[in-house]
Every structure is written in structure tokens, then in C-alpha cells.
C-alpha positions as CSV (number, residue, x, y, z in Angstrom):
1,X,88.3,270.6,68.3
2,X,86.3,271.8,65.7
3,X,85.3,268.1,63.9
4,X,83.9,268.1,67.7
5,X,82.8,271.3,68.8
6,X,79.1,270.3,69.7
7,X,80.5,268.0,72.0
8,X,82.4,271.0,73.5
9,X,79.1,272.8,73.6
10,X,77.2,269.6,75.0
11,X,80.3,270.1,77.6
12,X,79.6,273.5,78.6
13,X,76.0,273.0,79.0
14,X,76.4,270.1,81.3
15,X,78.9,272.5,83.6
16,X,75.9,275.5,83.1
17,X,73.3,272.9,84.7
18,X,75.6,271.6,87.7
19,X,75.3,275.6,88.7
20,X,72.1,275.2,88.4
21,X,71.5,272.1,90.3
22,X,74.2,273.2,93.3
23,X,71.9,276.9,93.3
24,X,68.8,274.7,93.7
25,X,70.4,272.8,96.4
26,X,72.2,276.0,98.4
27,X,68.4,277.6,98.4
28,X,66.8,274.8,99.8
29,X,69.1,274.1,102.5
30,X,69.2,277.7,103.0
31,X,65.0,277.9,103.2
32,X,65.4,274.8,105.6
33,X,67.7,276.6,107.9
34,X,65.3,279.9,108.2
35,X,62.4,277.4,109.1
36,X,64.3,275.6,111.1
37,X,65.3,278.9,113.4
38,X,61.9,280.6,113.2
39,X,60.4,277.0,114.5
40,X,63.7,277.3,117.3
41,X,63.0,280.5,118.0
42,X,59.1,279.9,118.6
43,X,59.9,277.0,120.8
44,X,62.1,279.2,122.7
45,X,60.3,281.9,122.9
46,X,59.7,281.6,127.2
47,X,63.3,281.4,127.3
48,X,64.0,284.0,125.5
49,X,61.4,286.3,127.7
50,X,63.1,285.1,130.5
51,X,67.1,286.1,129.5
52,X,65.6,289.8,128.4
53,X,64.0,290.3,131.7
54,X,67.2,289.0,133.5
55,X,68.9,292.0,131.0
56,X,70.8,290.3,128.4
57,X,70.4,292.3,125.4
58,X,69.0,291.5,122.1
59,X,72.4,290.6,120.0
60,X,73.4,288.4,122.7
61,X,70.3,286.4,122.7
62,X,70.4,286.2,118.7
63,X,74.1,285.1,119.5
64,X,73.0,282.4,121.1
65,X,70.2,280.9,118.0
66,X,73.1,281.6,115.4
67,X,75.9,279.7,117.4
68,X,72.9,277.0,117.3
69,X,72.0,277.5,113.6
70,X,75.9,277.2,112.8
71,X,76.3,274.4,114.7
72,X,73.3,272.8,112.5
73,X,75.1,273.9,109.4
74,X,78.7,272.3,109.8
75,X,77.2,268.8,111.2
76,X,75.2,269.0,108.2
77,X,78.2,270.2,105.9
78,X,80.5,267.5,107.8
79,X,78.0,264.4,107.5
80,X,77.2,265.4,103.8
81,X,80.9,266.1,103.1
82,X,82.0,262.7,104.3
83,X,78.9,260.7,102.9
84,X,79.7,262.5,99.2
85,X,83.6,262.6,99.4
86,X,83.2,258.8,100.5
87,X,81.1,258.3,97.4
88,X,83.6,259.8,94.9
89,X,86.8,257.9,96.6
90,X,84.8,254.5,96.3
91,X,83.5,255.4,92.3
92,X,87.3,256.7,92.1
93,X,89.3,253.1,92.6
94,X,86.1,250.8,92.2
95,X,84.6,251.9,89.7
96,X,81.1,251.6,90.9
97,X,78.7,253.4,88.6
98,X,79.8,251.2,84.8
99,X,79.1,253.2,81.7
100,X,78.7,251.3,77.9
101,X,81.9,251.6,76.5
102,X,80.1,251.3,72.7
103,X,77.9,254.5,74.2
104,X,80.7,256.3,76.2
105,X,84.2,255.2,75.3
106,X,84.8,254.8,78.9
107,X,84.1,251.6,81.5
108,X,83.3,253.7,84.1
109,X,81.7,257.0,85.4
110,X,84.9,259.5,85.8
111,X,85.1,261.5,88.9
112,X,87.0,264.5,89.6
113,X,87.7,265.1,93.2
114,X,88.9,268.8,93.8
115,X,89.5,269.6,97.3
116,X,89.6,273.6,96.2
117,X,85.9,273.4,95.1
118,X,84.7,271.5,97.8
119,X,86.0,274.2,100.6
120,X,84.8,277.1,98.6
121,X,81.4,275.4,98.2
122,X,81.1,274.9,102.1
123,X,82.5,278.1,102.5
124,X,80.0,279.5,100.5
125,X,77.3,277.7,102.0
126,X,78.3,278.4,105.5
127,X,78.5,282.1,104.6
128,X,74.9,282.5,102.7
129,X,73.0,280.2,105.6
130,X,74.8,282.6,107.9
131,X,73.5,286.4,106.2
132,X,70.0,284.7,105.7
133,X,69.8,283.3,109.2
134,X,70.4,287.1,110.7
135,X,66.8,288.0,109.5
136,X,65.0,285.4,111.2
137,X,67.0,286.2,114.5
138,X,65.9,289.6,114.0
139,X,62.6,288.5,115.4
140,X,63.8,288.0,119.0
141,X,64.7,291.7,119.1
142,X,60.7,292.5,118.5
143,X,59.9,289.9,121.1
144,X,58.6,292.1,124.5
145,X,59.6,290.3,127.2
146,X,56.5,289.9,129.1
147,X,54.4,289.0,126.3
148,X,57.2,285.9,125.9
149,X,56.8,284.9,129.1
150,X,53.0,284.2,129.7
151,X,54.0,282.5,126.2
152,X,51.9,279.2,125.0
């Protein structure tokens, strides 16, 4: 290990920047989901005069744009999920992506399929889209309903 160690090093750097790269990724999807309820919630914005003059109260119309966010964030989760997992299982027994053995000292790009990571990733995801998307549905509690109504 120590004739080696920079490769160790090289090692933990590479782990440091798939952090990185999965953050990246958990913020954009995030910032897509926000923009994606405030442009929901603007669209809706009749509808949702409409259900406060009828009475419902303000958590039950945000209940409704969160069940509708959610459902937008576990298709995506499932579709990206199968596409990726897919991916792996095929570079797994096919070998797909070839590597210089000379360079690499393997044939073939390893993969590491861990089911552990994969539900704690999606569980994260789910969970963080979920906190940020309560601040956006905050807006439909300052919505008066008879300004939403006469709504363009």
C-alpha cells in the first residue's frame, strides 16, 4: 500500500468528485422541481381561486401541488432508476464500455451495483425535492381568492 499510496490518493479524489457530481445533479433536479411548481401553480392559479372560495383551506390546496410534485419526482426517480440500473447490468455481463488493458490492467470498465446506495440516494432525493418544494407552495397561501379568479 505504500509503493502505491498516490494511487490510493488518486482513489479518494475520484470518490470526493462523484459527491461532487451527484450534489450538482440533486440541485439541479431540485431547482427544476421549484420552477416546475411555481410555473404549476401559475397555471393554476383560477383553480386555485376557485377551491378557496368554495372553503378549502390553504394546506389542503398545497396538498394537492405536492401530491403532484411527488408524483413528478418518483416517475422521474423510477424512469432514471431503470434507464441507469439497466445501463450498469448490461456494462456488468457485456462488458460494453472496453478499457486498454496496457493503460488500465483491466478489459473492461468495472461497475459496482449497490442496491443500499441507490435507495438512500432516491431517498435522499425524494426527501430534499420534498422540504424545497414546501416553499414554493407557500405561495398559494398568499393567493386572495378573488384576485385568482379574474386571473389572466
Amino acid at each position: 500500500i505504500e509503493k502505491y499510496s498516490y494511487i490510493f490518493e488518486w482513489l479518494k479524489l475520484f470518490d470526493l468528485n462523484i459527491i461532487i457530481i451527484l450534489a450538482v445533479m440533486i440541485l439541479v433536479a431540485t431547482i427544476n422541481m421549484v420552477v416546475a411548481l411555481l410555473v404549476l401553480i401559475l397555471e393554476r392559479t383560477q383553480m386555485i381561486g376557485i377551491l378557496k372560495a368554495l372553503g378549502s383551506n390553504n394546506w389542503s390546496v398545497r396538498k394537492i401541488f405536492l401530491y403532484n410534485a411527488f408524483y413528478l419526482i418518483v416517475r422521474g426517480l423510477f424512469w432514471g432508476n431503470l434507464i441507469g440500473i439497466s445501463l450498469l447490468v448490461i456494462q456488468q455481463y457485456f462488458g460494453i464500455i472496453k478499457l486498454n488493458p496496457e493503460n488500465y490492467y483491466v478489459k473492461q470498465a468495472p461497475v459496482y451495483i449497490n442496491l443500499g446506495y441507490i435507495l438512500l440516494l432516491n431517498l435522499l432525493t425524494v426527501t430534499v425535492c420534498f422540504l424545497v418544494l414546501l416553499i414554493p407552495s407557500y405561495i398559494i397561501t398568499k393567493i386572495s381568492p378573488v384576485k385568482a379568479i379574474r386571473f389572466d
